[in-house]
N, C-alpha and C positions, 0 to 999 in steps of 0.2 A: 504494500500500500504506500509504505515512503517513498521506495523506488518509482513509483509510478508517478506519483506528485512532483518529484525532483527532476524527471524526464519533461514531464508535460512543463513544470516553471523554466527549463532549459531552452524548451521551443518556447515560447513566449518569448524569453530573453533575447533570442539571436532573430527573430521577425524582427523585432524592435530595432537590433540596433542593423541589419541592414536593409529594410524598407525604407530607408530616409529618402524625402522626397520635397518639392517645393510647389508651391502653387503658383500659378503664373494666369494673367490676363488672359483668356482667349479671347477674340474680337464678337461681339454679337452671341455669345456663350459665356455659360460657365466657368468657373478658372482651370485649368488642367495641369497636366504632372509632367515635368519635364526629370531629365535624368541629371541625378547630382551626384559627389563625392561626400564620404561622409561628415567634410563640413560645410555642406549645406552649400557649395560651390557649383554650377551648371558644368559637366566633365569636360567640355570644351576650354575651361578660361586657361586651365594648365599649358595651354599651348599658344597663348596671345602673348602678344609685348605687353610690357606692364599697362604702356600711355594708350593701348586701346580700350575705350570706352564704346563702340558701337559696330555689329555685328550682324552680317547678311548670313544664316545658318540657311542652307538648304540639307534637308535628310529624305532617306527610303519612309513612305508611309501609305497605309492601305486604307485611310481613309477615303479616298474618292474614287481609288483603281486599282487593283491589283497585279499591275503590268510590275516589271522590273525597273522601268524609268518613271515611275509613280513617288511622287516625292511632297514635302511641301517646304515653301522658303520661309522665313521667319527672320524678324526683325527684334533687334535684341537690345538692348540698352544699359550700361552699369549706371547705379546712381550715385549719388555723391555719398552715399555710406557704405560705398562698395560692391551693394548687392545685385545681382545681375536680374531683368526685370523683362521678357519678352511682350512688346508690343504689338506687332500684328502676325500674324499668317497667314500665307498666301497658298493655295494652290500651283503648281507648278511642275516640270515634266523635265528629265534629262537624256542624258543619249539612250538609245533604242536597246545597248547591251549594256547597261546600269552603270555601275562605278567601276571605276580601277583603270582610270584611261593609263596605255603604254608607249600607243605610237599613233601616229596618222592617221586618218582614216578608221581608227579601229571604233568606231560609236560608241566609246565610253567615255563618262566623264571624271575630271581629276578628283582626287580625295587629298581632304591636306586643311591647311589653311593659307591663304594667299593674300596680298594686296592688292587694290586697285589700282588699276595704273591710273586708270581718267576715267569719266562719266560724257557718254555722251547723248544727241539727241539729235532730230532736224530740224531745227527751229534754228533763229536765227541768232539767241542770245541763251549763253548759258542759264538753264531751270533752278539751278542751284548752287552753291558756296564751292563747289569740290573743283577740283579740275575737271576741264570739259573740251574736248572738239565736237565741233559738227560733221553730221554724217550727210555728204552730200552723193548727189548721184554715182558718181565715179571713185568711192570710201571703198577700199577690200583691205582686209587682214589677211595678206597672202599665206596659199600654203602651198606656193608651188617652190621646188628645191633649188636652192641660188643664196646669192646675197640677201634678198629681200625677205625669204619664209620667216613668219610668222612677222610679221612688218606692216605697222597701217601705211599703205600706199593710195596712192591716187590713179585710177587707171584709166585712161583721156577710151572714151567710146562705151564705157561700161553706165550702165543705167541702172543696176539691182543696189547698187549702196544705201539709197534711203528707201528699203521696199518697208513694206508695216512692220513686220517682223525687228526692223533695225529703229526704227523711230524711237524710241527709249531704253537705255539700258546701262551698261559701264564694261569695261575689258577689264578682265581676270587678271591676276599678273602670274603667268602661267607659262614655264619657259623661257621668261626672259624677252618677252612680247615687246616689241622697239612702237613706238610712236614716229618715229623720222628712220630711214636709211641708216643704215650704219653707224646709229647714237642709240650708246649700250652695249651689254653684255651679250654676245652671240648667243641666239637661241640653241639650243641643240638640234640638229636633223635631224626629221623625223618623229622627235616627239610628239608633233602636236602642237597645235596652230587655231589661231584666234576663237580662243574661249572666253566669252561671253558671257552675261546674265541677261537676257533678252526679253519682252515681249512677244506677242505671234502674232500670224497673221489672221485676217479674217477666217472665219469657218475652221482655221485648227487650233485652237488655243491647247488644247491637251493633247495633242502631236508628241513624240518625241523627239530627239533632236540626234546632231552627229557627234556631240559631244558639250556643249552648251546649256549655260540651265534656262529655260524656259518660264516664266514668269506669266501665266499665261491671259491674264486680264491685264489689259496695256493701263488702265487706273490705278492697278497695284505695282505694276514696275514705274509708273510715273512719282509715283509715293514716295519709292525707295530711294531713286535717286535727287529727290528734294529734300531728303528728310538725311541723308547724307553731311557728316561737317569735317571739315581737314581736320580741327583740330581736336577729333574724337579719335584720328588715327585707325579709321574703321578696316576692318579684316571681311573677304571674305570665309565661311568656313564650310567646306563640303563633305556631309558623312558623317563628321564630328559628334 
């Protein structure tokens, strides 16, 4: 009978102490549970610079689909007493063979955490405080093999650089991704090339992608990158 009680107080003890969990905003719901460390830390911060305060999370979730590029983006915020606070979440879709991109072409997208290099748009004036180019007709992130791969260039006769899909978003800093020719660290060959947090286009907003994370209400990638500030030193983080 004591053995019995001491086993059963045992289990109690060890729920307790590793169900630790936090509540966090969901948008239009409830509060929900995000995944923390046992002090009470979201298990992502362990891998941020100290000076980032604000945080583009996209993760795997079977909330809306069950595909393997079924994911949702989420908006994340520390506050001034430290505590990390998720603001919005979004729907959203990544490459067509899930995570773990390796190379070119291969439809997966990176896992990690990264920088943003710039925030862009098509509009005429940058949306927001971050760094910003415009995406105009003739804008590609090459990925063809040369000097130029993974390089935003200008291609004189190209017409897809402001198609819907690109109207709102920011570049991944992924590889070593250049903003001008030959300013920067050489991307590696073959890695993989102009990875994105994008909007879509009409009619497929839950599409998956070649590698990019999809955002797929162009009002919620409009958000992100307004809601953006240099001096929160924001991280993307994927998978995390």
């Amino acid at each position: 009978m004591m053995l019995s009680m001491v086993r059963r107080w045992l289990g109690t003890l060890i729920v307790l102490m590793t169900a630790t969990t936090v509540l966090v905003a969901s948008p239009g719901g409830p509060a929900s549970v995000a995944a923390e460390t046992p002090a009470g830390v979201p298990t992502f911060v362990a891998q941020l610079p100290p000076t980032t305060t604000q945080v583009v999370r996209t993760v795997s979730s079977r909330k809306h689909c069950r595909r393997v590029y079924c994911t949702v983006t989420q908006a994340w915020e520390r506050e001034a007493d430290g505590t990390w606070r998720m603001l919005r979440e979004f729907r959203s879709t990544i490459g067509s063979r899930g995570w773990g991109k390796q190379r070119e072409g291969d439809r997966r997208s990176p896992v990690g955490v990264f920088g943003i290099k710039v925030t862009f748009s098509t509009g005429s004036r940058a949306p927001g405080p971050m760094p910003w180019k415009r995406r105009l007709p003739t804008s590609n992130v090459s990925s063809r093999a040369g000097a130029d791969y993974n390089t935003w260039v200008e291609v004189p006769g190209l017409r897809s650089g402001d198609r819907p899909s690109m109207r709102w978003g920011l570049v991944v800093d992924y590889n070593n991704v250049r903003l001008r020719p030959g300013v920067g660290p050489r991307p590696v060959p073959g890695k993989g090339s102009g990875i994105f947090l994008h909007t879509s286009k009409p009619g497929h907003r839950w599409a998956p992608t070649l590698g990019c994370t999809q955002v797929g209400n162009p009002r919620a990638m409009r958000w992100i990158v307004r809601w953006l500030r240099p001096g929160a030193n924001p991280r993307v983080v994927q998978r995390l």
